[in-house]
C-alpha positions, 0 to 999 in steps of 0.5 A, a space after each residue: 482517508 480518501 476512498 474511492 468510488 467503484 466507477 474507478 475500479 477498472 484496469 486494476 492490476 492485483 499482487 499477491 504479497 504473502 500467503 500464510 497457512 493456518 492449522 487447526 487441531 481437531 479431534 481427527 488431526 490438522 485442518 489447514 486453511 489459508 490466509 492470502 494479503 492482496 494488494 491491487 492498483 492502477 499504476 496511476 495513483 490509485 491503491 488498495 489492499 485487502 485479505 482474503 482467507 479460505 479452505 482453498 488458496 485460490 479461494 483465499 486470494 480471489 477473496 483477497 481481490 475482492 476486498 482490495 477493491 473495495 478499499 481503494 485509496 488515492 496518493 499523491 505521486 509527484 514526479 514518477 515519486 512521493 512528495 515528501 519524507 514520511 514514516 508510516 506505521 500500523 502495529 509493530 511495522 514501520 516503514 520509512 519513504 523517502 523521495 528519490 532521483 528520477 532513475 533511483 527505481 524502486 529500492 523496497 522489498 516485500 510487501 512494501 515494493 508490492 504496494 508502492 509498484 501498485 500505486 505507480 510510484 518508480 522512484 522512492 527509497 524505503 527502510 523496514 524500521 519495525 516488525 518484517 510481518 508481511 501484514 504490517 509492513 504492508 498496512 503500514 505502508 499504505 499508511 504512509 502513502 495515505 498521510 502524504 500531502 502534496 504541495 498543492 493541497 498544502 497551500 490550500 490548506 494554509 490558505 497560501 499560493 504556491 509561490 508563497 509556501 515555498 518562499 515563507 
């Protein structure tokens, strides 16, 4: 889990994915409040998620907002896409993500366009494999993003050059 700082906070731009209503029985009837999923990012890279919940929704989505940004992840886009094939998973919810053509665009819905839009991604294929809750379908997808491992790093980690990764 990469984690950003604050200083990196500025120019997010915030989406709201779902908004759910809650009821609670009491004596006098219904008390409603509201659940907001919050997804911002810089386009650049740089993405988080976050859920707010209040009596009011504007409330509940500026709670959201405010959680979002302090759970900022980085992903490694390469070519307006992502590295490599991965699913991603939380709860119920899969996702599956795979790298595209430049000028394939965006092909996802819900909650997983919403992510992948925030973290700057253009060209990517994506599959729903799991539950259609918004809550999991979103999470499962930063899950993805945060597993994915550029070439670079992998090298690194293997203690290899580039060159050499890709001719083993």
């Amino acid at each position: 889990m990469r984690t950003l700082k604050s200083a990196e906070t500025d120019g997010l731009k915030e989406k709201v994915v779902h908004i759910n209503r809650v009821a609670k029985v009491v004596k006098g009837g219904r008390r409603f409040s509201f659940n907001a999923i919050v997804v911002v990012g810089n386009g650049a890279g740089t993405v988080g998620i976050g859920l707010g919940k209040a009596n009011e929704v504007t409330d509940a989505i500026s709670k959201g907002i405010d959680d979002a940004k302090k759970n900022l992840f980085k992903v490694p886009i390469h070519k307006n896409t992502i590295p490599h094939e991965i699913i991603g998973k939380f709860g119920a919810g899969k996702v599956l993500l795979k790298p595209a053509s430049p000028g394939t665009g965006l092909i996802a819905g819900g909650g997983v366009r919403a992510v992948l839009e925030s973290a700057g991604i253009q060209d990517v294929l994506t599959k729903s494999l799991g539950s259609s809750n918004p809550h999991n379908q979103v999470k499962a997808t930063l899950n993805a993003l945060v597993n994915l491992i550029d070439a670079k790093s992998m090298a690194q980690r293997r203690g290899m050059t580039l060159p050499e990764l890709f001719n083993s």
